[in-house]
C-alpha positions in Angstrom: 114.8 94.0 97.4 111.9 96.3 97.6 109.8 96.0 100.5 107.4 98.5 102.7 105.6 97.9 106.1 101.9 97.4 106.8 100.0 97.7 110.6 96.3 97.6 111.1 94.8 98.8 114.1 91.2 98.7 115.7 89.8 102.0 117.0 87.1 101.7 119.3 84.8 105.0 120.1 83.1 105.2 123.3 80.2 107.0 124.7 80.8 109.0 127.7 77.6 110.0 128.1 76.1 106.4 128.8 77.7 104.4 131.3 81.0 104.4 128.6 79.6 102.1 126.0 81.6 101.3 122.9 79.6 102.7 120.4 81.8 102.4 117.6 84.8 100.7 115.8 87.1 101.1 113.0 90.2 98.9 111.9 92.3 100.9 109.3 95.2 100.1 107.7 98.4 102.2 107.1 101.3 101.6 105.2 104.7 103.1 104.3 106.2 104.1 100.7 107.8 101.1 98.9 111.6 100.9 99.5 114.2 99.4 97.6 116.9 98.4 99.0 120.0 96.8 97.9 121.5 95.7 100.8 120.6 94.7 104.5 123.3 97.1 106.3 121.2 100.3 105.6 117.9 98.2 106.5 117.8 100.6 109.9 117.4 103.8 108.0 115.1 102.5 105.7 112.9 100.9 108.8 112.9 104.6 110.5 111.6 105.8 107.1 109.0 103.7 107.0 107.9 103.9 111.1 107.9 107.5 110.9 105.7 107.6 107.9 102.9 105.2 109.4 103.3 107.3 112.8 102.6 110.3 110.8 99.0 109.0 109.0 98.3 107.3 112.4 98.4 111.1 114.2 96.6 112.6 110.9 93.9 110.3 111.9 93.8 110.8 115.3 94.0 114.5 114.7 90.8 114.5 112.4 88.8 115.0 115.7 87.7 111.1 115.0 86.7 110.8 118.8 88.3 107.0 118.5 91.0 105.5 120.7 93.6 102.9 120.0 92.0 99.6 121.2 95.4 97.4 120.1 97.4 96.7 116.7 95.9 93.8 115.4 99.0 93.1 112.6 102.2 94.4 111.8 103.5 93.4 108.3 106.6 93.8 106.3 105.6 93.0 102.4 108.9 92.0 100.6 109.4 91.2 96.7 112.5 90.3 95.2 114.5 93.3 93.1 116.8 93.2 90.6 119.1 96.2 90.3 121.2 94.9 87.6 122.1 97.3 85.4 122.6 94.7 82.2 118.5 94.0 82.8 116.2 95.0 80.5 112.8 96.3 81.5 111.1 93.1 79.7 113.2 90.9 81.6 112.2 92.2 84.9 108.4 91.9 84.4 109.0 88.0 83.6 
């Protein structure tokens, strides 16, 4: 199979100055790298692959001097498709 994980978040950015008004708010999305997978018993390693990947883009963001705070994670997703690894499968045959 080849799957990867999604999360969105919504960032909130407040004002300090002013009685700590939101003054603005994001929701992005980050995802990790497709992985393919052809069994479940190594789905852990995969998984850590994938978690420390979003972790990373979700600091890069925060690092950017953004100003915003984590208000909650409004979805966490795992996206899988089916994947043949068959080595007697043509290219042609795995598109249909």
């Amino acid at each position: 199979m080849k799957w990867y994980i999604g999360m969105k978040v919504i960032f909130k950015k407040m004002d300090y100055t002013d009685d700590g008004k939101q003054v603005g708010q994001v929701d992005p999305g980050f995802t990790s790298r497709p992985i393919i997978t052809a069994m479940m018993f190594n789905f852990d390693e995969g998984y850590n692959t994938a978690r420390e990947k979003i972790e990373k883009n979700f600091d890069e963001f925060l690092r950017n001097g953004s100003g915003y705070i984590l208000d909650r994670v409004d979805l966490v997703s795992v996206h899988i498709a089916g994947y043949d690894l068959s080595p007697h499968q043509s290219s042609k045959q795995m598109r249909e």
